[in-house]
C-alpha positions as CSV (number, residue, x, y, z in Angstrom):
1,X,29.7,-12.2,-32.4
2,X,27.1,-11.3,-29.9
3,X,27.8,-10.5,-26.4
4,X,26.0,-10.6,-23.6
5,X,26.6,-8.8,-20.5
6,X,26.7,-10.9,-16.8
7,X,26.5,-8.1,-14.7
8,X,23.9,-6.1,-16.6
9,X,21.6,-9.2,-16.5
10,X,22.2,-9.5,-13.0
11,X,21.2,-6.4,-12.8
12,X,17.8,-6.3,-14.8
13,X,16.6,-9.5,-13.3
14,X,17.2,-8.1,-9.7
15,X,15.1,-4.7,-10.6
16,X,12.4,-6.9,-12.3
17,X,12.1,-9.1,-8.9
18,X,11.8,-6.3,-6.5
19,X,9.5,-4.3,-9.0
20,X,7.2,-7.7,-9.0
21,X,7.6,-8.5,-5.6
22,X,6.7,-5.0,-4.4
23,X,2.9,-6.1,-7.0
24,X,2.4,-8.7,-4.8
25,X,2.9,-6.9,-2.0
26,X,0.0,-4.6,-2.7
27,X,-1.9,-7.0,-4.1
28,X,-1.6,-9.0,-0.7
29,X,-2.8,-5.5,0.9
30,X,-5.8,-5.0,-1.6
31,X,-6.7,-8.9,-0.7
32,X,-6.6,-8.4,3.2
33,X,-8.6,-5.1,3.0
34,X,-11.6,-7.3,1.4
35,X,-11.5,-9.7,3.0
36,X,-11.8,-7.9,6.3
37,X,-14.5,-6.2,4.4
38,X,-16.0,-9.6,3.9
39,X,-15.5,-10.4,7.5
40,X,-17.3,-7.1,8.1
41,X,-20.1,-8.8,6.7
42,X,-20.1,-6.6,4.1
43,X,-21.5,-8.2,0.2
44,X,-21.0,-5.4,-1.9
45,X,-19.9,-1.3,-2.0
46,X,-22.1,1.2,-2.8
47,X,-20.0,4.0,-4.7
48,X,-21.5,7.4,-5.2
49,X,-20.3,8.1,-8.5
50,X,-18.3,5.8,-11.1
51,X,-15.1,5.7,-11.0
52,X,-14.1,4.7,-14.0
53,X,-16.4,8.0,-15.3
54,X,-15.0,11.2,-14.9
55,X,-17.9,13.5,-14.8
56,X,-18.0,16.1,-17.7
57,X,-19.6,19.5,-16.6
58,X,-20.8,21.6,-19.2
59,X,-19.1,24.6,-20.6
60,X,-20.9,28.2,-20.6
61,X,-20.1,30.4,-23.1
62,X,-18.6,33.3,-21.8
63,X,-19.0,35.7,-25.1
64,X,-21.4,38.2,-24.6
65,X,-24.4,37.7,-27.0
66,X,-24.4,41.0,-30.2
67,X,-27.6,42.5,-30.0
């Protein structure tokens, strides 16, 4: 027969609220920083690079060439 545990429910469901309600909490953050930016007057951010694209630099080889 299966059991279930109260306690360890309890438990669970009181992590899972305060991991969610510590999401919104930063996504209320995020929200207020644009729209301060849009209060700014401010349409749109100019980035200098991507970043979504880490830059890839390109190795040297560092074995001497045999003559």
């Amino acid at each position: 027969m299966p059991v279930v545990d109260i306690d360890e429910n309890i438990n669970k469901i009181r992590m899972n609220i305060d991991k969610l309600t510590q999401e919104v909490f930063k996504l209320q953050g995020m929200l207020q920083t644009f729209e301060g930016f849009k209060q700014g007057g401010l349409k749109t951010i100019d980035l200098p690079n991507d970043p979504t694209h880490e830059p890839v630099e390109e190795l040297k080889s560092i074995q001497e060439k045999p003559q």
